[in-house]
N, C-alpha and C positions, 0 to 999 in steps of 0.2 A: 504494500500500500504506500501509495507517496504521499509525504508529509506535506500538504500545502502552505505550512508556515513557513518552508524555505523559500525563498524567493525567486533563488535560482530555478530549482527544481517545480516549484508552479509557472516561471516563467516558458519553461522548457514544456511544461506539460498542454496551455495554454496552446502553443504556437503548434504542437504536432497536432493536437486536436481542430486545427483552424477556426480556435475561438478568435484569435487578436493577429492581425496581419504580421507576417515575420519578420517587415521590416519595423515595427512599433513596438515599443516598450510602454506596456499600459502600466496606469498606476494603481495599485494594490493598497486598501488601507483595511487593516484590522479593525472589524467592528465588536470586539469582547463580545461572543454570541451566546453567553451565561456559563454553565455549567457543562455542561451535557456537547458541545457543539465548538467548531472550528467556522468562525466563520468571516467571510471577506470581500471584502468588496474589490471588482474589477474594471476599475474604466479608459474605455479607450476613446480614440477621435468621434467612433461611432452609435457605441453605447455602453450602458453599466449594467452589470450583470452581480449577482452575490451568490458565491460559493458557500456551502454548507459541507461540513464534515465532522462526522460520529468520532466522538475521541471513545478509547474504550474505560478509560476511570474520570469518574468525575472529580469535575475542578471544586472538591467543597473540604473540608476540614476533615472530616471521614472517611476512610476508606469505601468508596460504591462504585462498585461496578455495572455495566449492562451490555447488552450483546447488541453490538455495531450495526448489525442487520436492520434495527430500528429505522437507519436512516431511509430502507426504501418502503419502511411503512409510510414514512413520512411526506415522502415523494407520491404514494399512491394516495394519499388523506389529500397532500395539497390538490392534486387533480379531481379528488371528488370534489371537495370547497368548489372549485374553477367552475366545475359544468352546473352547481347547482346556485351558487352567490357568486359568481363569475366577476362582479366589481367591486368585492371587498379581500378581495386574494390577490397575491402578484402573481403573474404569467410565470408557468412552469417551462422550463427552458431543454435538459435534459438531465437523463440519473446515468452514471457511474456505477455500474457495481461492484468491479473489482475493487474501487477504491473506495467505497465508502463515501459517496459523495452526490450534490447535483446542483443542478444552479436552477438559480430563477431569476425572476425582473427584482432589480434595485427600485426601490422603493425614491420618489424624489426627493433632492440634497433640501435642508429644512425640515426633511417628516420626522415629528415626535415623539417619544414613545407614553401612550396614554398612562403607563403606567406615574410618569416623571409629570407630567400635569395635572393628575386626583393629588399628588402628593404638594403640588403648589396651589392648591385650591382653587386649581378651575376645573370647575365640574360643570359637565355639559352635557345636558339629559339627553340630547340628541344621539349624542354619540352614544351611548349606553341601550338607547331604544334603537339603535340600528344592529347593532352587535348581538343584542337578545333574537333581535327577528332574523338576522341572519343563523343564527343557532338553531332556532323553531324550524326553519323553514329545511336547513341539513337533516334534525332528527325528524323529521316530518318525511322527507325524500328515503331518510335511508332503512327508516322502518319498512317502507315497502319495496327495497331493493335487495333481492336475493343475490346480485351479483357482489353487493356489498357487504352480505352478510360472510358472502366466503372469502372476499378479499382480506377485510379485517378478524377473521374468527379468530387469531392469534391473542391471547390477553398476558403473554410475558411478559412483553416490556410495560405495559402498565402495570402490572406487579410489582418488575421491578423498581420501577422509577416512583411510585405512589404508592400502591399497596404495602410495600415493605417499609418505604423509609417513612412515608407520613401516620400511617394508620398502625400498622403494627408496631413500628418505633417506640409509639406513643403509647401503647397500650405495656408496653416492659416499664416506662415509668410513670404509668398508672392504672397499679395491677387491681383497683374496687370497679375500672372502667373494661377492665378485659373483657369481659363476658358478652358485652353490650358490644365493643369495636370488633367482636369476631362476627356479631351475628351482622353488625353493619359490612363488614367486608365479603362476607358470605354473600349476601344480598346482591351487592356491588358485581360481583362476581357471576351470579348464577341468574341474575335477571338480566335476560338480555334481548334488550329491545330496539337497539339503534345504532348508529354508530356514535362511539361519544368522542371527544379532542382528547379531552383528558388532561391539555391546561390552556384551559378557553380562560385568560388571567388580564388583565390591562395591561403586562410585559411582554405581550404578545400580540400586542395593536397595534400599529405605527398610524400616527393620524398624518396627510398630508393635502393642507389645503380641505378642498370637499372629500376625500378620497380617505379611504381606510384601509389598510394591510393588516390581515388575520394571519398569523404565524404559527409555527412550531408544533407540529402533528405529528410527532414522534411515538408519542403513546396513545395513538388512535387504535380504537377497538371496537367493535360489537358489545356492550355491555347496558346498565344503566343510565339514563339520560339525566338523575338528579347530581348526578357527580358532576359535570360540565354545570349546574347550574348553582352550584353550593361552592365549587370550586369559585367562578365567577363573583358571584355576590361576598366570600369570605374576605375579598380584597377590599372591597368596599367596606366594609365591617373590619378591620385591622384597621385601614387609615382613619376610620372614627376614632380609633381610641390614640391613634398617634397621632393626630389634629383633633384635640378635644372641642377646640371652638367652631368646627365645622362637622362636624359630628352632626347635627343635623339633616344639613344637605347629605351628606354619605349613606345615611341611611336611609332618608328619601331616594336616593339615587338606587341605595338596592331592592326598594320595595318599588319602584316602578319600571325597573329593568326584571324581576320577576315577575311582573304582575303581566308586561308585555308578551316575555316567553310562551308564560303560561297562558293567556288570550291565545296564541295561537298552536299548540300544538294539536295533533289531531288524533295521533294513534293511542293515547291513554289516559286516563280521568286525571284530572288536572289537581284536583284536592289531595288525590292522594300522591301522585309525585311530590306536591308543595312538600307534607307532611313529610315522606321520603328525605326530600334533600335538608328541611330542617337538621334533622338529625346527623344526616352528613357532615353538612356547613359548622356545627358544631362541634365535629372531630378534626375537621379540619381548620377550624378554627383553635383548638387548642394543639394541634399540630405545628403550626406553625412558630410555635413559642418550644415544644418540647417533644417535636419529630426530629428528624435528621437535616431537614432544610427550612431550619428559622428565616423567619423573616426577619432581613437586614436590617428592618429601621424602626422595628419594637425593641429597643436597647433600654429602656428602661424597668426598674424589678415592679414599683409600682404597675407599670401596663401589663408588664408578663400574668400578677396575679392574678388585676382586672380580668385579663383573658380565660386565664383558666377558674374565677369564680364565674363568667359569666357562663361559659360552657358548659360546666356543670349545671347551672341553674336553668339553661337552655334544656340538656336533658330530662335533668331530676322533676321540673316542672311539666314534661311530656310537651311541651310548645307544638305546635304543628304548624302556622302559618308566620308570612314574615313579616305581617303587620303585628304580630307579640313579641317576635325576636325584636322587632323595633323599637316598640313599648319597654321593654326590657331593656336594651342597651340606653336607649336614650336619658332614661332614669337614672342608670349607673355611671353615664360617664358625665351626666350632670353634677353626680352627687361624688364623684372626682374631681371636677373643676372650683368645686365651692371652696371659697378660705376656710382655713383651719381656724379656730375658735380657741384653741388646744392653750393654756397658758405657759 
Protein backbone atom coordinates (compact mmCIF):
# COMPACT_ATOMS: atom_id res chain seq x y z
CA UNK A 1 0.00 0.00 0.00
CA UNK A 2 1.42 3.46 -0.73
CA UNK A 3 1.77 5.83 1.86
CA UNK A 4 0.00 9.18 0.50
CA UNK A 5 1.63 11.39 3.09
CA UNK A 6 4.94 11.12 1.05
CA UNK A 7 4.94 13.55 -1.23
CA UNK A 8 7.19 12.07 -3.53
CA UNK A 9 5.44 8.90 -3.71
CA UNK A 10 1.66 10.58 -4.13
CA UNK A 11 3.27 12.76 -6.49
CA UNK A 12 4.40 9.69 -8.53
CA UNK A 13 1.24 7.95 -7.92
CA UNK A 14 -0.95 10.84 -9.15
CA UNK A 15 0.93 11.22 -12.42
CA UNK A 16 0.95 7.27 -13.46
CA UNK A 17 -2.63 7.32 -12.72
CA UNK A 18 -3.37 10.57 -15.10
CA UNK A 19 -4.80 12.29 -12.33
CA UNK A 20 -2.49 15.69 -12.65
CA UNK A 21 -0.73 16.31 -16.08
CA UNK A 22 3.05 15.12 -15.99
CA UNK A 23 4.33 18.18 -16.64
CA UNK A 24 2.44 19.95 -13.35
CA UNK A 25 3.31 19.69 -9.94
CA UNK A 26 -0.04 20.06 -8.07
CA UNK A 27 -0.33 21.38 -4.62
CA UNK A 28 -1.16 18.98 -1.93
CA UNK A 29 -2.29 20.29 1.48
CA UNK A 30 -3.04 18.12 4.50
CA UNK A 31 -6.46 18.43 5.71
CA UNK A 32 -6.16 16.47 9.45
CA UNK A 33 -9.01 14.14 8.27
CA UNK A 34 -9.75 13.14 12.20
CA UNK A 35 -8.94 9.97 13.58
CA UNK A 36 -9.61 7.14 11.55
CA UNK A 37 -8.42 8.75 7.87
CA UNK A 38 -5.41 10.14 5.75
CA UNK A 39 -6.76 12.80 4.02
CA UNK A 40 -5.63 15.43 1.22
CA UNK A 41 -6.39 17.69 -0.71
CA UNK A 42 -5.05 17.87 -4.55
CA UNK A 43 -5.00 20.88 -6.76
CA UNK A 44 -4.11 21.45 -9.96
CA UNK A 45 -4.59 24.27 -12.88
CA UNK A 46 -7.69 22.39 -13.59
CA UNK A 47 -9.33 21.01 -10.43
CA UNK A 48 -9.30 19.89 -6.70
CA UNK A 49 -10.00 16.75 -5.83
CA UNK A 50 -9.49 15.05 -1.92
CA UNK A 51 -7.90 11.99 -1.38
CA UNK A 52 -9.07 9.76 1.49
CA UNK A 53 -7.13 6.82 3.05
CA UNK A 54 -7.91 4.10 5.87
CA UNK A 55 -4.90 4.25 8.39
CA UNK A 56 -5.16 0.88 10.18
CA UNK A 57 -4.70 2.26 14.05
CA UNK A 58 -6.39 5.11 15.05
CA UNK A 59 -4.94 8.53 15.73
CA UNK A 60 -6.43 8.71 19.58
CA UNK A 61 -4.69 8.11 22.93
CA UNK A 62 -5.68 4.39 22.94
CA UNK A 63 -4.67 1.66 21.39
CA UNK A 64 -7.91 0.96 18.26
CA UNK A 65 -7.69 -0.76 15.61
CA UNK A 66 -10.03 -1.41 12.50
CA UNK A 67 -9.89 -3.27 9.27
CA UNK A 68 -8.93 -0.91 6.27
CA UNK A 69 -11.60 -2.51 4.09
CA UNK A 70 -13.96 0.00 5.60
CA UNK A 71 -12.65 2.43 3.21
CA UNK A 72 -14.73 0.85 0.28
CA UNK A 73 -17.63 0.69 2.46
CA UNK A 74 -17.33 4.17 2.52
CA UNK A 75 -16.81 4.72 -1.03
CA UNK A 76 -20.08 2.49 -1.74
CA UNK A 77 -22.34 4.71 1.31
CA UNK A 78 -20.92 7.87 -0.44
CA UNK A 79 -22.51 6.71 -4.00
CA UNK A 80 -25.72 5.60 -2.40
CA UNK A 81 -25.89 9.48 -0.46
CA UNK A 82 -25.15 10.63 -4.57
CA UNK A 83 -28.19 8.81 -6.37
CA UNK A 84 -30.53 9.55 -3.40
CA UNK A 85 -29.53 13.59 -1.80
CA UNK A 86 -27.22 13.94 -4.83
CA UNK A 87 -26.76 17.89 -3.76
CA UNK A 88 -25.64 17.47 -0.35
CA UNK A 89 -22.72 14.86 -1.04
CA UNK A 90 -19.48 15.63 -3.10
CA UNK A 91 -19.09 13.95 -6.56
CA UNK A 92 -17.50 10.41 -6.17
CA UNK A 93 -14.49 10.43 -8.24
CA UNK A 94 -12.83 6.86 -8.06
CA UNK A 95 -11.81 3.88 -5.36
CA UNK A 96 -8.56 2.22 -5.08
CA UNK A 97 -8.59 -0.99 -3.78
CA UNK A 98 -5.33 -2.16 -3.46
CA UNK A 99 -4.51 0.95 -1.71
CA UNK A 100 -6.87 1.65 0.58
CA UNK A 101 -8.16 4.75 -0.83
CA UNK A 102 -10.56 7.05 -3.23
CA UNK A 103 -11.06 10.49 -4.08
CA UNK A 104 -13.89 12.72 -4.44
CA UNK A 105 -14.83 16.40 -5.28
CA UNK A 106 -13.10 19.03 -2.90
CA UNK A 107 -15.50 20.61 -1.24
CA UNK A 108 -15.05 24.96 -2.05
CA UNK A 109 -11.95 26.84 -0.51
CA UNK A 110 -14.01 28.92 2.58
CA UNK A 111 -16.48 25.77 3.22
CA UNK A 112 -16.88 25.26 7.07
CA UNK A 113 -17.08 22.79 9.17
CA UNK A 114 -20.62 22.95 10.86
CA UNK A 115 -19.33 21.39 13.58
CA UNK A 116 -16.77 24.62 14.36
CA UNK A 117 -19.80 27.19 13.86
CA UNK A 118 -22.68 25.28 16.68
CA UNK A 119 -19.42 25.72 18.75
CA UNK A 120 -19.38 29.66 17.99
CA UNK A 121 -22.97 30.15 18.31
CA UNK A 122 -24.23 30.28 15.08
CA UNK A 123 -26.83 28.10 14.89
CA UNK A 124 -28.80 27.81 11.83
CA UNK A 125 -32.13 25.88 11.98
CA UNK A 126 -31.97 25.79 8.23
CA UNK A 127 -29.11 23.82 8.06
CA UNK A 128 -30.05 21.39 10.63
CA UNK A 129 -33.69 20.90 8.88
CA UNK A 130 -31.88 20.03 5.61
CA UNK A 131 -29.44 17.58 7.10
CA UNK A 132 -32.42 15.61 9.05
CA UNK A 133 -34.50 15.58 5.66
CA UNK A 134 -31.61 14.55 3.87
CA UNK A 135 -31.33 11.50 6.57
CA UNK A 136 -35.26 10.62 6.39
CA UNK A 137 -35.32 10.70 2.82
CA UNK A 138 -31.63 7.83 2.67
CA UNK A 139 -33.40 5.73 5.46
CA UNK A 140 -36.64 6.14 3.70
CA UNK A 141 -34.94 4.83 0.13
CA UNK A 142 -32.99 2.24 1.71
CA UNK A 143 -35.40 0.50 3.70
CA UNK A 144 -36.96 -0.45 0.52
CA UNK A 145 -33.62 -1.35 -1.25
CA UNK A 146 -32.64 -4.88 -1.31
CA UNK A 147 -29.61 -4.05 -3.40
CA UNK A 148 -28.69 -2.06 -0.39
CA UNK A 149 -29.43 -4.36 2.01
CA UNK A 150 -26.76 -6.63 0.63
CA UNK A 151 -24.37 -4.06 -0.06
CA UNK A 152 -24.11 -2.80 3.60
CA UNK A 153 -25.04 -6.24 5.43
CA UNK A 154 -21.60 -6.09 6.91
CA UNK A 155 -21.87 -4.58 10.80
CA UNK A 156 -17.96 -4.96 11.78
CA UNK A 157 -16.72 -1.87 11.32
CA UNK A 158 -19.56 -0.35 13.00
CA UNK A 159 -18.77 -2.55 15.91
CA UNK A 160 -15.62 -1.79 15.73
CA UNK A 161 -15.58 1.95 15.49
CA UNK A 162 -18.85 2.47 17.83
CA UNK A 163 -20.02 -0.46 19.38
CA UNK A 164 -16.93 -1.33 21.01
CA UNK A 165 -15.32 1.89 21.81
CA UNK A 166 -18.52 4.01 22.72
CA UNK A 167 -21.07 1.72 24.18
CA UNK A 168 -19.25 -1.05 25.56
CA UNK A 169 -16.23 1.09 26.71
CA UNK A 170 -18.69 2.66 28.63
CA UNK A 171 -20.46 0.03 30.18
CA UNK A 172 -16.78 -1.46 31.91
CA UNK A 173 -16.93 1.91 33.71
CA UNK A 174 -20.37 1.78 34.50
CA UNK A 175 -20.98 -1.60 35.41
CA UNK A 176 -25.05 -0.64 37.40
CA UNK A 177 -25.46 0.48 33.59
CA UNK A 178 -24.25 -2.84 31.87
CA UNK A 179 -27.24 -4.77 31.73
CA UNK A 180 -29.22 -1.85 30.12
CA UNK A 181 -26.08 -1.00 27.33
CA UNK A 182 -26.05 -4.71 26.39
CA UNK A 183 -29.80 -4.81 25.72
CA UNK A 184 -29.30 -1.31 23.82
CA UNK A 185 -26.44 -2.80 21.66
CA UNK A 186 -28.24 -5.91 21.05
CA UNK A 187 -31.07 -3.82 19.64
CA UNK A 188 -28.71 -1.66 17.65
CA UNK A 189 -27.43 -4.73 16.21
CA UNK A 190 -30.26 -7.03 15.55
CA UNK A 191 -32.99 -4.54 14.34
CA UNK A 192 -32.23 -3.91 11.04
CA UNK A 193 -34.15 -1.65 9.01
CA UNK A 194 -32.17 0.64 6.87
CA UNK A 195 -29.19 1.67 6.09
CA UNK A 196 -27.72 3.86 8.88
CA UNK A 197 -24.06 6.58 8.57
CA UNK A 198 -23.21 5.66 11.60
CA UNK A 199 -21.62 9.22 12.21
CA UNK A 200 -24.38 11.42 10.79
CA UNK A 201 -22.33 14.26 13.41
CA UNK A 202 -21.99 18.32 12.51
CA UNK A 203 -17.87 17.15 11.89
CA UNK A 204 -19.19 15.78 9.03
CA UNK A 205 -20.86 18.63 7.39
CA UNK A 206 -18.92 21.08 5.56
CA UNK A 207 -21.24 24.11 4.87
CA UNK A 208 -20.32 26.10 1.76
CA UNK A 209 -22.18 29.18 0.79
CA UNK A 210 -25.99 27.57 -0.05
CA UNK A 211 -24.30 24.19 -0.41
CA UNK A 212 -23.67 21.29 2.19
CA UNK A 213 -21.07 18.34 2.11
CA UNK A 214 -22.32 15.15 4.10
CA UNK A 215 -19.05 13.04 4.93
CA UNK A 216 -17.54 10.19 6.31
CA UNK A 217 -19.55 6.71 5.70
CA UNK A 218 -17.08 4.50 6.88
CA UNK A 219 -19.34 2.76 9.32
CA UNK A 220 -22.33 2.48 7.01
CA UNK A 221 -24.53 -0.54 7.73
CA UNK A 222 -27.85 -2.10 7.54
CA UNK A 223 -28.82 -1.64 11.08
CA UNK A 224 -31.19 0.65 13.25
CA UNK A 225 -32.05 4.05 12.09
CA UNK A 226 -32.33 5.61 15.96
CA UNK A 227 -28.43 5.49 16.15
CA UNK A 228 -27.99 8.02 13.07
CA UNK A 229 -30.59 10.11 14.90
CA UNK A 230 -29.31 10.00 18.78
CA UNK A 231 -25.86 10.08 17.21
CA UNK A 232 -26.83 13.48 15.48
CA UNK A 233 -28.93 15.20 18.00
CA UNK A 234 -26.13 14.17 21.17
CA UNK A 235 -23.85 16.87 19.55
CA UNK A 236 -26.35 19.36 19.83
CA UNK A 237 -26.88 18.39 23.52
CA UNK A 238 -22.89 18.26 24.43
CA UNK A 239 -22.55 21.94 23.07
CA UNK A 240 -25.51 22.85 25.54
CA UNK A 241 -23.62 22.04 28.26
CA UNK A 242 -20.39 23.47 26.88
CA UNK A 243 -22.02 26.92 25.91
CA UNK A 244 -24.28 27.05 28.81
CA UNK A 245 -25.68 30.50 27.68
CA UNK A 246 -26.82 29.05 24.50
CA UNK A 247 -28.13 26.19 25.71
CA UNK A 248 -31.29 27.14 24.78
CA UNK A 249 -31.12 27.50 21.11
CA UNK A 250 -29.18 23.98 21.07
CA UNK A 251 -31.64 22.33 22.22
CA UNK A 252 -34.27 23.94 20.38
CA UNK A 253 -32.08 23.03 17.55
CA UNK A 254 -32.25 19.29 18.59
CA UNK A 255 -35.87 19.19 19.13
CA UNK A 256 -36.69 20.50 15.69
CA UNK A 257 -34.15 18.74 13.62
CA UNK A 258 -35.91 15.47 15.31
CA UNK A 259 -39.20 16.56 15.03
CA UNK A 260 -38.30 17.04 11.12
CA UNK A 261 -36.69 13.50 10.74
CA UNK A 262 -39.40 12.04 12.34
CA UNK A 263 -42.28 14.04 10.14
CA UNK A 264 -40.81 12.34 7.44
CA UNK A 265 -39.96 8.90 7.78
CA UNK A 266 -42.10 6.35 6.22
CA UNK A 267 -41.01 2.75 6.84
CA UNK A 268 -41.68 2.78 10.98
CA UNK A 269 -43.81 4.30 13.62
CA UNK A 270 -42.22 7.25 14.51
CA UNK A 271 -43.17 7.29 18.56
CA UNK A 272 -41.42 4.48 18.88
CA UNK A 273 -38.20 5.16 17.12
CA UNK A 274 -38.21 8.72 19.20
CA UNK A 275 -38.47 6.44 22.34
CA UNK A 276 -35.67 4.07 20.78
CA UNK A 277 -33.15 6.79 20.18
CA UNK A 278 -33.91 8.50 23.44
CA UNK A 279 -32.30 5.82 25.04
CA UNK A 280 -29.47 5.63 22.74
CA UNK A 281 -28.79 9.45 22.78
CA UNK A 282 -28.37 8.97 26.24
CA UNK A 283 -25.60 6.34 26.00
CA UNK A 284 -24.16 8.14 23.82
CA UNK A 285 -24.26 10.99 25.48
CA UNK A 286 -22.58 9.75 28.57
CA UNK A 287 -20.02 8.13 26.08
CA UNK A 288 -18.65 10.80 25.01
CA UNK A 289 -17.30 11.86 28.60
CA UNK A 290 -16.32 8.04 29.47
CA UNK A 291 -16.19 5.99 26.18
CA UNK A 292 -12.88 5.73 24.31
CA UNK A 293 -13.53 8.91 22.13
CA UNK A 294 -14.28 11.80 24.47
CA UNK A 295 -15.22 14.65 23.21
CA UNK A 296 -12.46 17.33 22.95
CA UNK A 297 -14.16 20.39 24.26
CA UNK A 298 -16.04 18.89 27.42
CA UNK A 299 -12.74 19.40 29.60
CA UNK A 300 -14.40 20.51 32.23
CA UNK A 301 -15.11 17.90 35.64
CA UNK A 302 -18.16 20.10 36.56
CA UNK A 303 -19.76 19.30 32.61
CA UNK A 304 -18.39 15.65 32.75
CA UNK A 305 -20.64 15.11 35.97
CA UNK A 306 -23.41 17.32 34.44
CA UNK A 307 -23.29 14.64 31.70
CA UNK A 308 -23.28 11.75 33.34
CA UNK A 309 -26.17 12.89 36.10
CA UNK A 310 -28.12 13.88 33.31
CA UNK A 311 -27.94 10.41 31.42
CA UNK A 312 -28.62 8.65 34.00
CA UNK A 313 -31.76 10.76 34.81
CA UNK A 314 -32.44 10.46 31.11
CA UNK A 315 -32.68 6.77 31.65
CA UNK A 316 -33.65 6.03 35.36
CA UNK A 317 -36.80 8.54 34.50
CA UNK A 318 -37.72 6.05 31.35
CA UNK A 319 -37.80 9.79 29.08
CA UNK A 320 -39.19 8.68 25.75
CA UNK A 321 -39.44 11.83 23.64
CA UNK A 322 -37.06 14.87 23.02
CA UNK A 323 -39.31 17.48 24.09
CA UNK A 324 -38.49 15.83 28.08
CA UNK A 325 -35.00 15.35 27.20
CA UNK A 326 -35.29 19.12 26.69
CA UNK A 327 -37.23 19.98 29.64
CA UNK A 328 -34.63 18.04 31.49
CA UNK A 329 -31.49 19.56 30.24
CA UNK A 330 -32.79 22.91 30.06
CA UNK A 331 -33.43 22.82 33.96
CA UNK A 332 -30.10 21.42 34.66
CA UNK A 333 -28.00 23.58 32.92
CA UNK A 334 -29.90 26.43 34.11
CA UNK A 335 -29.45 25.56 37.52
CA UNK A 336 -25.50 25.23 36.58
CA UNK A 337 -25.37 28.68 35.33
CA UNK A 338 -26.96 30.35 38.44
CA UNK A 339 -24.36 32.15 41.01
CA UNK A 340 -23.33 30.27 43.99
CA UNK A 341 -24.97 31.65 47.00
CA UNK A 342 -22.25 29.33 48.95
CA UNK A 343 -20.49 31.61 51.73
Amino acid sequence: MIDITDETVLRRYLKDRLLVPADEEPRIVDLKGGVSCQVLLVETRRESFVLKQACPKLRVQEDWFSDMTRVKIEQDALRYYQKVVPDLVPHFLFYDEENYLFAMEAAPAGARMWKDLLLRGSIDFSIALRIASALAKVHNAAAADQDAWRTFADQKIFIELRIDPYLRRTATRHPSLKKRIDREVERLLENRQTLVHGDYSPKNVLVADDRLFILDFEVAHIGDPSFDLAFLTNHFLLKAVKNKEWAPAYLALMQSTARAYLKEILFTQADRLEADTIRTLALLFLARVDGKSPAEYITDDADKGLIRTLSYQILGDGLSTFDQVATLACDALRAARAPSHDA
